[in-house]
C-alpha positions as CSV (number, residue, x, y, z in Angstrom):
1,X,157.5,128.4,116.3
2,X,156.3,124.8,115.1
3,X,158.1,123.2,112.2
4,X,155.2,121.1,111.7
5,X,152.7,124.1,111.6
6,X,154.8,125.8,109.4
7,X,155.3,122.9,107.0
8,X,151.5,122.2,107.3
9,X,150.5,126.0,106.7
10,X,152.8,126.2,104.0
11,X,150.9,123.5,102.0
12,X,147.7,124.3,102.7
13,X,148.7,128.2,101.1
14,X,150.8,126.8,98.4
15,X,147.6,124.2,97.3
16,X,145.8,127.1,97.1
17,X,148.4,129.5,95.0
18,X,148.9,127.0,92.6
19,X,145.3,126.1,92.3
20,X,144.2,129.8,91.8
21,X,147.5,130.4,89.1
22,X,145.3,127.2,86.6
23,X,142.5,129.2,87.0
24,X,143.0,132.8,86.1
25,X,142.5,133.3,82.6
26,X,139.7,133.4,80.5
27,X,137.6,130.0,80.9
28,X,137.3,129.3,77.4
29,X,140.9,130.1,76.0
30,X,143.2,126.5,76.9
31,X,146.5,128.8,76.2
32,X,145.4,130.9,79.3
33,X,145.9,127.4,81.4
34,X,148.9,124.8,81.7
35,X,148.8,121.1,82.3
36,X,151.6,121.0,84.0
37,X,149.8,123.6,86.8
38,X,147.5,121.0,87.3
39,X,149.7,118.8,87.7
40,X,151.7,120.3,90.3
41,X,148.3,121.8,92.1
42,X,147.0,118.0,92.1
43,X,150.3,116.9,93.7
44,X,150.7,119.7,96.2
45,X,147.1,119.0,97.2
46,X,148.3,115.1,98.0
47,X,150.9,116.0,100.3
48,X,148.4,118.3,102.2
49,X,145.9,115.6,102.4
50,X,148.4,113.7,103.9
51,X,149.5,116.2,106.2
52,X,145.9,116.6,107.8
53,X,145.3,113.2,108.2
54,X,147.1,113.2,112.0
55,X,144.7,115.8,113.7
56,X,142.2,114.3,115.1
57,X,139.9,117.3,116.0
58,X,136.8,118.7,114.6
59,X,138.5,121.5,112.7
60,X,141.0,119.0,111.8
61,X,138.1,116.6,110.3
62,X,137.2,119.6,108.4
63,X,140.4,120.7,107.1
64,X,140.8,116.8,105.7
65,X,137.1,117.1,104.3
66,X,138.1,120.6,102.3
67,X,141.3,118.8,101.1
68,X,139.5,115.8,99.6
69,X,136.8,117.6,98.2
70,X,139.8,119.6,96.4
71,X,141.5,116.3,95.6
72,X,138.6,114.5,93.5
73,X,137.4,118.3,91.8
74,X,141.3,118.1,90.9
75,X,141.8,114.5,90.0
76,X,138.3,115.1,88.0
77,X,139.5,117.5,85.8
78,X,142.5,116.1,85.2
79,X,140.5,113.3,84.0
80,X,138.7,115.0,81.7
81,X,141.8,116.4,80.3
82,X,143.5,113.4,79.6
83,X,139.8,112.1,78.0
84,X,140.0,115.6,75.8
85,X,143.3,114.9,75.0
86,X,143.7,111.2,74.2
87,X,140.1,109.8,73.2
88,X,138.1,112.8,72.1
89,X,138.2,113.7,68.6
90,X,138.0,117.4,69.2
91,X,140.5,117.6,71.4
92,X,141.1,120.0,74.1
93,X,138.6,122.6,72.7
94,X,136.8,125.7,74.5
95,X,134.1,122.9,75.9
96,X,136.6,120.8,77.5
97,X,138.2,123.6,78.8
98,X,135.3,125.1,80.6
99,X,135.0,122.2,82.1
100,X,138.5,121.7,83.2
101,X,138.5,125.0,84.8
102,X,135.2,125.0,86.2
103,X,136.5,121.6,88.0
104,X,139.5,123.5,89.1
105,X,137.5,126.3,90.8
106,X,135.5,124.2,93.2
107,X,138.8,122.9,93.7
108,X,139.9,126.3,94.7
109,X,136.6,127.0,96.8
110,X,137.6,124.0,98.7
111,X,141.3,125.1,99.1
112,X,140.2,129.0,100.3
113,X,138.2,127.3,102.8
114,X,141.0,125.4,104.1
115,X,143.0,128.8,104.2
116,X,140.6,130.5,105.9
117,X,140.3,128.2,108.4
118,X,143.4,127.9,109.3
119,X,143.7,132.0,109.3
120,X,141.0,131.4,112.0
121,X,142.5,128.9,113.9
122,X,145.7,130.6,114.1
123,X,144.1,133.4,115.4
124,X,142.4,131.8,118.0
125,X,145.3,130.3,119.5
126,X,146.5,132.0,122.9
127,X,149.9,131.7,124.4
């Protein structure tokens, strides 16, 4: 067993768990989704960025491409959180919600790609 499989595989899933925990719950309904989620999801999704930048293969370009994509749908909601929050007059209301989640979905697309991938790849390998 690889430690730094392991550590890599564990980030990859645990982006992906925490990224699918913000966005169960009714779109609409900001009670149903925490901040702080998103906040841990977007930091978790850093440190697996970070950990894919050292493979240098194909699969490895595209586990880095899935990753990023995640990273900006993150950092984008998160931006319009703190816009909803801070400098809108309404507030983090159903509409900014939507779009938060919404965000946070591609986000998850990206990150079930990644997981799928490397269910694939792991597969593939032969001793």
């Amino acid at each position: 067993m690889n430690l730094e499989k392991v550590i890599f595989g564990f980030f990859i899933v645990f982006a992906a768990t925490l990224n699918f925990g913000f966005v169960i719950g009714e779109i609409d309904n900001p009670a149903h989704h925490n901040s702080l989620e998103l906040f841990l999801a977007i930091v978790v999704n850093l440190i697996a960025t970070v950990l894919k930048f050292g493979d240098r293969t194909q699969v490895g370009a595209v586990h880095l491409a899935t990753s990023l994509v995640a990273d900006l749908q993150l950092l984008a909601a998160a931006g319009v959180w703190a816009y909803a929050a801070y400098v809108s007059p309404n507030g983090v209301d159903a509409l900014a919600i939507t779009t938060i989640v919404s965000l946070s979905a591609g986000a998850l697309l990206a990150n079930i790609v990644s997981v799928v991938m490397l269910i694939i790849e792991t597969m593939m390998l032969r001793r």
